[in-house]
C-alpha positions in Angstrom: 84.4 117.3 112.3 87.8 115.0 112.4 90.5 116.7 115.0 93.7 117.7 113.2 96.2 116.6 116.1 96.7 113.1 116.7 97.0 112.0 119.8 99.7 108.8 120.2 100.0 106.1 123.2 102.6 103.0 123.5 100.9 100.0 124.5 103.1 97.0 125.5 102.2 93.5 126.6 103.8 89.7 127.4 100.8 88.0 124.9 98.0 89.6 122.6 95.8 87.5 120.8 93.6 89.8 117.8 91.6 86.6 116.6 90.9 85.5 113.3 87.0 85.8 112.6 87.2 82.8 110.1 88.7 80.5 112.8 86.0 79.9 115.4 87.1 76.9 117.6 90.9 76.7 118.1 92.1 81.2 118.2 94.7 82.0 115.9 95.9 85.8 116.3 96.4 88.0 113.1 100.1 89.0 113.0 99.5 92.5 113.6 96.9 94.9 116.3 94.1 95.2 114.4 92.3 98.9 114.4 89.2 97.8 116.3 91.4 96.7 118.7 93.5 99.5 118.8 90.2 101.5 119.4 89.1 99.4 122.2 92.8 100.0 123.9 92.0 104.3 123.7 88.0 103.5 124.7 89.4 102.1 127.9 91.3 104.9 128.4 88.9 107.8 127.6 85.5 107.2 126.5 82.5 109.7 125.8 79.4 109.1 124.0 79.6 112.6 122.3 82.5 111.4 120.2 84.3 108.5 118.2 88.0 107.2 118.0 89.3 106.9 114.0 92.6 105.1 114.0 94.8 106.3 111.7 97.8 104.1 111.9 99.8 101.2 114.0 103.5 101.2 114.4 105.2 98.2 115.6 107.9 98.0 118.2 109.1 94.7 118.3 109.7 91.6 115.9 106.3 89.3 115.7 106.7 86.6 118.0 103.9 83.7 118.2 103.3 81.0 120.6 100.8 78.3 121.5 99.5 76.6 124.3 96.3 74.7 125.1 94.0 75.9 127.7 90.7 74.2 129.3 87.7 75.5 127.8 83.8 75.0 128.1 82.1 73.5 125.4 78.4 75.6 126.1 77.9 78.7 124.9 77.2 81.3 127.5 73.7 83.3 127.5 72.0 86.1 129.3 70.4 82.7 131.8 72.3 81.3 134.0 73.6 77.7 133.2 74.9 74.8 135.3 77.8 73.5 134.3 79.9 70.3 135.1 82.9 70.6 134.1 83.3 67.0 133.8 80.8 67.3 131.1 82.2 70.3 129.8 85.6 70.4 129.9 87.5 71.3 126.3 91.0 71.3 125.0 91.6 73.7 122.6 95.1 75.9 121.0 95.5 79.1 121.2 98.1 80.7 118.5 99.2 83.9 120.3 101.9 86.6 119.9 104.8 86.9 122.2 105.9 89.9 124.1 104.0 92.6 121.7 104.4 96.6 121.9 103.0 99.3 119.5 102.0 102.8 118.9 98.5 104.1 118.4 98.0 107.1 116.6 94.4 107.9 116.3 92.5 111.4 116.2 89.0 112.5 117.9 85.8 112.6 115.4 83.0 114.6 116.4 79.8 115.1 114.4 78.4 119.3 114.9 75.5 118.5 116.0 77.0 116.7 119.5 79.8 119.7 119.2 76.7 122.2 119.6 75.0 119.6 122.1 78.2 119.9 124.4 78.5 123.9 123.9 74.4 124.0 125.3 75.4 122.1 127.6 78.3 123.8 129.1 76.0 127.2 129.0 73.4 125.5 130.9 75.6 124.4 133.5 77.2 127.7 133.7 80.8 126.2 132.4 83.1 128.1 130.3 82.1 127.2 126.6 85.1 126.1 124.6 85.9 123.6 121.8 84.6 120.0 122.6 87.2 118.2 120.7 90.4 120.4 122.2 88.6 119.6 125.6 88.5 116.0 124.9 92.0 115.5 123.5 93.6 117.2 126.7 91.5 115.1 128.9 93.0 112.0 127.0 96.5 113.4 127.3 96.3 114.1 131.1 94.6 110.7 131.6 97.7 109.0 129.7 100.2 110.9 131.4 98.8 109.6 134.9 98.1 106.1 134.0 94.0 106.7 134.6 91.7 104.4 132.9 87.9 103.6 133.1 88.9 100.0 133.0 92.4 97.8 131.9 93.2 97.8 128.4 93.8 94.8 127.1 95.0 93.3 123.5 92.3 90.8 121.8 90.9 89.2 125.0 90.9 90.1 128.4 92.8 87.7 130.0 96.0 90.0 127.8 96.1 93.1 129.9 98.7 96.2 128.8 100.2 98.8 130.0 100.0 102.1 128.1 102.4 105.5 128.2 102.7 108.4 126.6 105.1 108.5 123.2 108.3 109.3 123.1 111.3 110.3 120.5 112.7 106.7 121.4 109.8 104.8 121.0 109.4 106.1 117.4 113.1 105.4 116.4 112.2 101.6 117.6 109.4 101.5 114.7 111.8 103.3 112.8 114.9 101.1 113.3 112.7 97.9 113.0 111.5 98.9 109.6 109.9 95.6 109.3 107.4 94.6 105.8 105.1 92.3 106.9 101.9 91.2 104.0 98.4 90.1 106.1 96.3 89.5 103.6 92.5 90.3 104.9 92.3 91.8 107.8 89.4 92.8 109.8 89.0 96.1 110.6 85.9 96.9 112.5 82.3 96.1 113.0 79.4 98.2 111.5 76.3 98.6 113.1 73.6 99.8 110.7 70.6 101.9 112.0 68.6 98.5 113.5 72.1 97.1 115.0 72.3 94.6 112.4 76.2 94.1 112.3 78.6 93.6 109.6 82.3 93.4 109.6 84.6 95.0 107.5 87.8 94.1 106.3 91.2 95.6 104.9 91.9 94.1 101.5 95.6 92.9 101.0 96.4 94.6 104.2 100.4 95.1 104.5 102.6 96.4 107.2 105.5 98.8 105.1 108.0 100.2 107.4 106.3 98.9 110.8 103.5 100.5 110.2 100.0 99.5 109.5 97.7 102.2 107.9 94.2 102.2 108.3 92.5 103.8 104.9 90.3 106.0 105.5 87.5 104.8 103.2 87.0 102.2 106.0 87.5 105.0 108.9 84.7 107.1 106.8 82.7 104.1 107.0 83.3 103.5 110.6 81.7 107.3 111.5 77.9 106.1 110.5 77.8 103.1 113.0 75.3 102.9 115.3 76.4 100.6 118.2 74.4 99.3 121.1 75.0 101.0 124.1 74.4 99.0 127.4 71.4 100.3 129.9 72.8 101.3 133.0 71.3 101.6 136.6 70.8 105.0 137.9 73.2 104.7 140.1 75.7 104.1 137.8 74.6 107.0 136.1 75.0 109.6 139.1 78.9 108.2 139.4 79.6 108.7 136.0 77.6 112.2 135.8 80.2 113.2 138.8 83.1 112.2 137.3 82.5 113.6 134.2 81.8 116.9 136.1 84.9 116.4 137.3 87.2 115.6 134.6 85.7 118.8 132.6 86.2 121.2 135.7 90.3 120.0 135.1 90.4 120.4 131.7 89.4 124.1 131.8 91.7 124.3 134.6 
């Protein structure tokens, strides 16, 4: 069951760097967010296993901007081992092609399959919670977590090292997309990864991908797609788990509030 009400957030940053698959050494950024990164910006903000982010569309604030610089990089490849390094021995120069002083909107809605909507509703009988509607539940959690700047970690755009900041939408932030009005052809870009049912991944791609308007429109073929991945979730301790069970006792005790 896909929500009806979309949920928005501004993101804004100094540098973003979405990298081109095909280019493995030196990064070169697509000229646009792309939607798996636009879904790792919400995922920081709220995330639950019960339910999925589709993106539906990215507006652009501000003209595309690139810039370049070299950074020092290793040469190994990192592994679950540890490795000794010397970075005398190691040491590599490579360019990054980034964008410059970045901003969009995300407008995405909350997918939930009915089997985890029923798995919620037992749950919130079992733990003697008033049982309402999983996915209204979830999208006001997001909206009160946006409003006071709460995340389970930074967002960031493309690598980590590009942190954002994030707000709520307002009437002036659409006129900027608006008043931009920018057409901007990509060519292919990638959308997401797909996990089939042994975690064998494959990447999918936007054909002929265009931004009209400042807009980029994710087709939702590909976000149909997207709702039968299957992707890994990391094992966590048990104390981990007992900190995020409280939490998420928590932030469910609020939302009925």
């Amino acid at each position: 069951m896909i929500d009806n009400n979309v949920v928005k957030v501004r993101v804004k940053g100094e540098y973003a760097c979405f990298t081109q698959p095909a280019l493995k050494v030196e990064r070169m950024t697509y000229p646009c967010m792309t939607p798996s990164a636009a879904r790792g910006v919400l995922e920081c903000i709220l995330w639950k296993p019960e339910f999925q982010w589709v993106v539906k569309s990215i507006k652009i604030l501000k003209p595309i901007s690139f810039s370049s610089f070299k950074r020092n990089e290793l040469s190994s490849i990192q592994s679950g081992a540890p490795i000794d390094i010397q970075i005398q021995d190691n040491r590599s120069q490579r360019n990054s092609i980034v964008l410059r002083d970045v901003e969009y909107i995300i407008e995405a809605v909350i997918y939930m399959s009915e089997d985890n909507i029923q798995k919620v509703k037992n749950r919130d009988r079992k733990e003697g919670r008033t049982v309402c509607e999983p996915i209204v539940k979830y999208r006001e959690m997001f909206t009160r977590r946006l409003k006071k700047g709460q995340c389970w970690h930074q967002p960031y755009l493309g690598t980590r090292e590009f942190s954002c900041d994030f707000f709520p939408v307002t009437p002036e932030d659409e006129k900027k997309a608006a008043d931009l009005n920018m057409t901007y052809p990509i060519g292919n870009l990638l959308f997401d990864i797909w996990y089939d049912q042994n975690h064998n991944a494959t990447p999918i791609y936007m054909t002929n991908a265009i931004v009209k308007n400042s807009t980029l429109v994710c087709p939702d073929d590909l976000n149909e797609k997207m709702l039968s991945t299957s992707h890994l979730r990391a094992k966590r301790s048990d104390s981990v788990n007992r900190i995020l069970f409280e939490f998420n006792k928590k932030e469910e005790l609020c939302s009925q509030n």
